[in-house]
C-alpha atoms as one frame of an Amber mdcrd trajectory, in Angstrom:
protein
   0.000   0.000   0.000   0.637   3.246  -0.952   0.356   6.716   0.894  -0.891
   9.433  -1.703  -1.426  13.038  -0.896  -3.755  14.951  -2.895  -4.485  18.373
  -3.443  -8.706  19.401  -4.021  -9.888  22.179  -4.712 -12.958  24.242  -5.934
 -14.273  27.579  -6.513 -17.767  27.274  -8.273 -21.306  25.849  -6.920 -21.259
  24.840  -3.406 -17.203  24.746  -2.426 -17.986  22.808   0.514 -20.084  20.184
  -0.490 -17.859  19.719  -3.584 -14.940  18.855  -1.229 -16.576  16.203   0.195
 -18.247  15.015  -2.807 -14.444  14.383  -3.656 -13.722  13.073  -0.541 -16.511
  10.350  -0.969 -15.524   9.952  -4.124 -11.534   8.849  -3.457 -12.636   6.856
  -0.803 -14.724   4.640  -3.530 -11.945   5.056  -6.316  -8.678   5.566  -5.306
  -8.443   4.365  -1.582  -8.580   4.716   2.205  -9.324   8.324   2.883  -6.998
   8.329   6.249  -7.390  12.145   6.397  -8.383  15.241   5.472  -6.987  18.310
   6.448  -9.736  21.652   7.567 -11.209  23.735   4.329  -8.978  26.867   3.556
 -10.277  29.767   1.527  -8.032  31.673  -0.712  -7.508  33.568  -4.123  -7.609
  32.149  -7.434  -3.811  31.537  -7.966  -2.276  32.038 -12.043  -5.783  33.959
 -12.973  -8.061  36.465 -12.288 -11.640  35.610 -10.611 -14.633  36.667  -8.532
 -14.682  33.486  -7.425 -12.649  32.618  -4.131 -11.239  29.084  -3.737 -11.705
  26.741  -0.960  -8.620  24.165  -0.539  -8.072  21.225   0.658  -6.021  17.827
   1.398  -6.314  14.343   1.899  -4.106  11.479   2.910  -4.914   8.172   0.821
  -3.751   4.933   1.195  -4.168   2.779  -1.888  -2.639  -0.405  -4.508  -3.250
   2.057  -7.047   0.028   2.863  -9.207   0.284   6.610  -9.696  -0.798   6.850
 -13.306  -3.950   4.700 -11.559  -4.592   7.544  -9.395  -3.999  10.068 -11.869
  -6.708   7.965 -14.104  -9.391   8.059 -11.119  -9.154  11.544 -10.219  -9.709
  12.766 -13.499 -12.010  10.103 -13.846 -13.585  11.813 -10.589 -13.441  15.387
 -12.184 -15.181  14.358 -14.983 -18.318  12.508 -12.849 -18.215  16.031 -10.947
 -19.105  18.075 -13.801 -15.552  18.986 -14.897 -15.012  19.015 -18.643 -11.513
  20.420 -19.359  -8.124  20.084 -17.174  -5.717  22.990 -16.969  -2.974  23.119
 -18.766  -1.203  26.258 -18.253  -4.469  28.216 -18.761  -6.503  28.493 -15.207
  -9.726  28.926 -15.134 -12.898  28.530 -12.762 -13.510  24.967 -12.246 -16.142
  22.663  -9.951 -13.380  20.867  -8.571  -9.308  19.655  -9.189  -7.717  17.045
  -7.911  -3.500  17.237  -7.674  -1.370  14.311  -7.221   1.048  16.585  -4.568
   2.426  13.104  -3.420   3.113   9.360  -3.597   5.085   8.349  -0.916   8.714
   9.298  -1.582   8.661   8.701  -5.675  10.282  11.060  -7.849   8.805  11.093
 -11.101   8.787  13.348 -14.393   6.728  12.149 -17.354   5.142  14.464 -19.832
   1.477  13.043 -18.198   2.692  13.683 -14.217   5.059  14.963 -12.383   5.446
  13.795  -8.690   5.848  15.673  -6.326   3.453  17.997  -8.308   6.053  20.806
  -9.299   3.870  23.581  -8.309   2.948  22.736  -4.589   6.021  24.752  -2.824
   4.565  28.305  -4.444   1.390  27.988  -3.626  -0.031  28.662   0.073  -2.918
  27.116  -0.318  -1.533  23.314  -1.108   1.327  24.196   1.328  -0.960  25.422
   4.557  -3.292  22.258   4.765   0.079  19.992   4.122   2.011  21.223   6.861
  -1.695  20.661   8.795  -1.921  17.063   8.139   2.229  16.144   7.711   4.509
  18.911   9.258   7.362  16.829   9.334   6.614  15.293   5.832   9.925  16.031
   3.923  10.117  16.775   0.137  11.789  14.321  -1.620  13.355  16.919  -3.748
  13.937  20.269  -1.529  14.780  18.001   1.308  12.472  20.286   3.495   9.430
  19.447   5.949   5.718  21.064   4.846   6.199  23.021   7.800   9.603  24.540
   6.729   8.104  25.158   3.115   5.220  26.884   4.420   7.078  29.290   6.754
   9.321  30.334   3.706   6.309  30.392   1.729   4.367  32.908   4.273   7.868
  34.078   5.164   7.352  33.453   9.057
């Protein structure tokens, strides 16, 4: 078994209920949900918005291989009402789902990139992380979630 963290998040319809719809959902396709870290609100990060964000993450234990997991959480967007992914172009969504970890792989294919590239600029992967697995080091920087997020916020 495999421990998976994963980024959600969700700024259209009800934010809250989407986020647990997700939950629910990765508990049915992807694994044991073993945690989820509290709801954060922030900014839309890479565009511009009305529409405020609400973050979170979850801890997942699964046999899944990580191109699995990539496979059921975009199979999971989809059942949610997504219809596009990101790619470089942001843009208001019902919910995304980020592979931010699988335990301590290090991987770069043109379909995913673990640790997700991305998650040590942005506060609002970084804050719920360093709730659920301060002393979770990147594989890459070396660093805990709590050290990341205190650069981050620059505490």
């Amino acid at each position: 078994m495999s421990l998976v963290y994963l980024g959600l998040g969700t700024n259209l319809g009800d934010k809250a209920l989407n986020l647990n719809n997700a939950v629910s959902s990765l508990s049915l396709e992807i694994g044991n949900v073993l945690a989820v870290s509290s709801f954060y609100a922030s900014k839309p990060w890479g565009f511009d918005s009305d529409n405020e964000f609400l973050n979170a993450v979850a801890l997942v234990e699964t046999n899944l291989s990580p191109f699995e997991v990539l496979a059921g959480t975009q199979q999971i967007e989809r059942d949610m009402g997504r219809t596009v992914k990101s790619s470089g172009n942001y843009a208001d969504r019902l919910i995304d789902i980020d592979i931010l970890f699988y335990d301590n792989l290090i991987l770069n294919q043109p379909t995913l990139v673990i640790p997700h590239p991305l998650l040590t600029k942005r506060d609002f992967v970084l804050i719920p992380l360093a709730e659920l697995a301060p002393g979770l080091v990147h594989p890459v920087e070396g660093k805990s979630m709590e050290e990341l997020r205190n650069e981050l916020s620059g505490c």
